[in-house]
N, C-alpha and C positions, 0 to 999 in steps of 0.2 A: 340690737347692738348698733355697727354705726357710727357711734358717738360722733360730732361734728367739733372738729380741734382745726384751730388755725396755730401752723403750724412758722415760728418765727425766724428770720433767717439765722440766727447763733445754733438754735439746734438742728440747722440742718447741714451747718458748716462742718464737724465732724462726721466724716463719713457715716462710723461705725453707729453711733446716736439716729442718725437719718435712715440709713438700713433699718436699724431695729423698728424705728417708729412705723417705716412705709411696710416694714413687714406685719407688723402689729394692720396695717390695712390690709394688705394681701389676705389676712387671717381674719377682714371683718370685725376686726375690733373699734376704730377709729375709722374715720372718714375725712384726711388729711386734709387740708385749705391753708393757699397760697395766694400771693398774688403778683403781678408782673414785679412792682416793688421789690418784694423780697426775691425775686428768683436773680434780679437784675445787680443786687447786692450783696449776693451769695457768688453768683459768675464770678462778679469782681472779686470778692472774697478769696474763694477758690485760686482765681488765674494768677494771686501771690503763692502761691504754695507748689502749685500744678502749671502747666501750660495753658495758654487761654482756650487752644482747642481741645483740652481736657477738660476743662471748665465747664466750657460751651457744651461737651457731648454730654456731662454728668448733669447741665442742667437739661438739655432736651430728652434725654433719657426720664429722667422724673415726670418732667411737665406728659412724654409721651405714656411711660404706666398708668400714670393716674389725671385723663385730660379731666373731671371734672373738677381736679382740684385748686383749679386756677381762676380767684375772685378777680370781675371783674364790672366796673359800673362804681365805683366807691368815689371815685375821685372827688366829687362833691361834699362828700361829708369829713373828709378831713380836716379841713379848720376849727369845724366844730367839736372836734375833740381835745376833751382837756386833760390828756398824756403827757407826757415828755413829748416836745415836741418833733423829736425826731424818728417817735414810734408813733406818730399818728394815724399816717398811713397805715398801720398793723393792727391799730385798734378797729380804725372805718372799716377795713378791708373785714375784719373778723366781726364786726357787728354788720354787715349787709350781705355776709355770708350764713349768718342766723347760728355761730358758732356759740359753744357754752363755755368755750374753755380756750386761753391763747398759753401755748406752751412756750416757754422762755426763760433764757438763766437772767434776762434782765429785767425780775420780777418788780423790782425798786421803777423802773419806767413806765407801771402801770398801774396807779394806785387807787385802791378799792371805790376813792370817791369818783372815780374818771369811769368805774368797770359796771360800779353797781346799775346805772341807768340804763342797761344795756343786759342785763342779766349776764354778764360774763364776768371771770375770773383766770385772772395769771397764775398757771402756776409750774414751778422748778421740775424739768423732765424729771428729775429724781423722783419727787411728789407723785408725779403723775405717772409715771413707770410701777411706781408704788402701790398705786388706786388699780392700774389694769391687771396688775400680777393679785389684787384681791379677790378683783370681777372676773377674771379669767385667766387664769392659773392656768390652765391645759395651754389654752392658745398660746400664752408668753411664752411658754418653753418650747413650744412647739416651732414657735417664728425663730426661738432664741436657737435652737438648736441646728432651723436649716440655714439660718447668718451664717455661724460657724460653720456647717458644712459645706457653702457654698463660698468661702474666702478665702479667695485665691494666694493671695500676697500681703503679709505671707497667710499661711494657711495657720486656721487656728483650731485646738479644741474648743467645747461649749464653755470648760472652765479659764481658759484663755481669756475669750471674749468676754467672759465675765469680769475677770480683772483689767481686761482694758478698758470698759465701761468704770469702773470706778476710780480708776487713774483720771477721767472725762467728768467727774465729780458727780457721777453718780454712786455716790457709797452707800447711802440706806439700802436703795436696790438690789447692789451686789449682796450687799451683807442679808438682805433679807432673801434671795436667792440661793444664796449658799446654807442657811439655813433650813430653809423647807425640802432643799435636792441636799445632803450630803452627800449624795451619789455622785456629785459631780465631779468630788474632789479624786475621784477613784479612777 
């Protein structure tokens, strides 16, 4: 398992999306990879919504769970990519982090001619929420279940957080979650 997924700053801007994914590692399913770039753009991100010291704790808090997953040595190959150029940095960072996969709802910024050279592919958490609820069905619900049991504010069921994920435009997942658990709706 493992999987090596760089992980882009938009899906990690929604809390509840980031939870699930870092839990999906907690659970050994993925192998999360960041790099200062995105964690420094996510802060900012964040400290409009939250306070900057909220920010700041949510981002040292990630970077501390999981310290391998902070790419770093890439700087040099950024120009050499030919992304959008303002995902460049997310493409280098994720090809010298030897990833297969850059998760992101801004899949139009990576396009296949820029990914193929590199054996990598963008693709919509949805998508990809998708592929690990096929490879690992226990573990998803398992990660899915302790989100919800462990969220605080407010406090959600697992069928809760299932609909707040699809409000977060993952709908295939929801929908394809609620059909393999009808239990959940119970």
């Amino acid at each position: 398992m493992r999987f090596p997924v760089f992980l882009d700053t938009n899906v990690l801007y929604p809390a509840s999306l980031a939870d699930t994914l870092l839990r999906l590692a907690e659970s050994d399913v993925i192998r999360p990879h960041w790099s200062v770039d995105v964690m420094t753009e996510l802060e900012r991100n964040l400290a409009r919504r939250i306070t900057d010291s909220g920010a700041a704790r949510r981002c040292r808090t990630m970077e501390a769970a999981f310290p391998e997953a902070m790419v770093t040595g890439y700087a040099g190959m950024v120009d050499g990519m030919e992304n959008d150029p303002k995902d460049r940095h997310v493409l280098a960072a994720a090809v010298h982090s030897d990833c297969e996969v850059i998760v992101t709802f801004n899949t139009k910024d990576f396009p296949a001619r820029a990914l193929e050279p590199h054996d990598l592919v963008a693709v919509h958490p949805d998508d990809f929420l998708l592929d690990q609820l096929d490879l690992y069905p226990q573990a998803v619900r398992r990660s899915l279940e302790r989100q919800a049991s462990l969220t605080a504010r407010p406090r959600l069921t697992l069928l809760q957080l299932i609909e707040h994920l699809e409000r977060i435009e993952l709908r295939g997942f929801s929908a394809e979650l609620r059909r393999r658990w009808p239990d959940l709706a119970r």
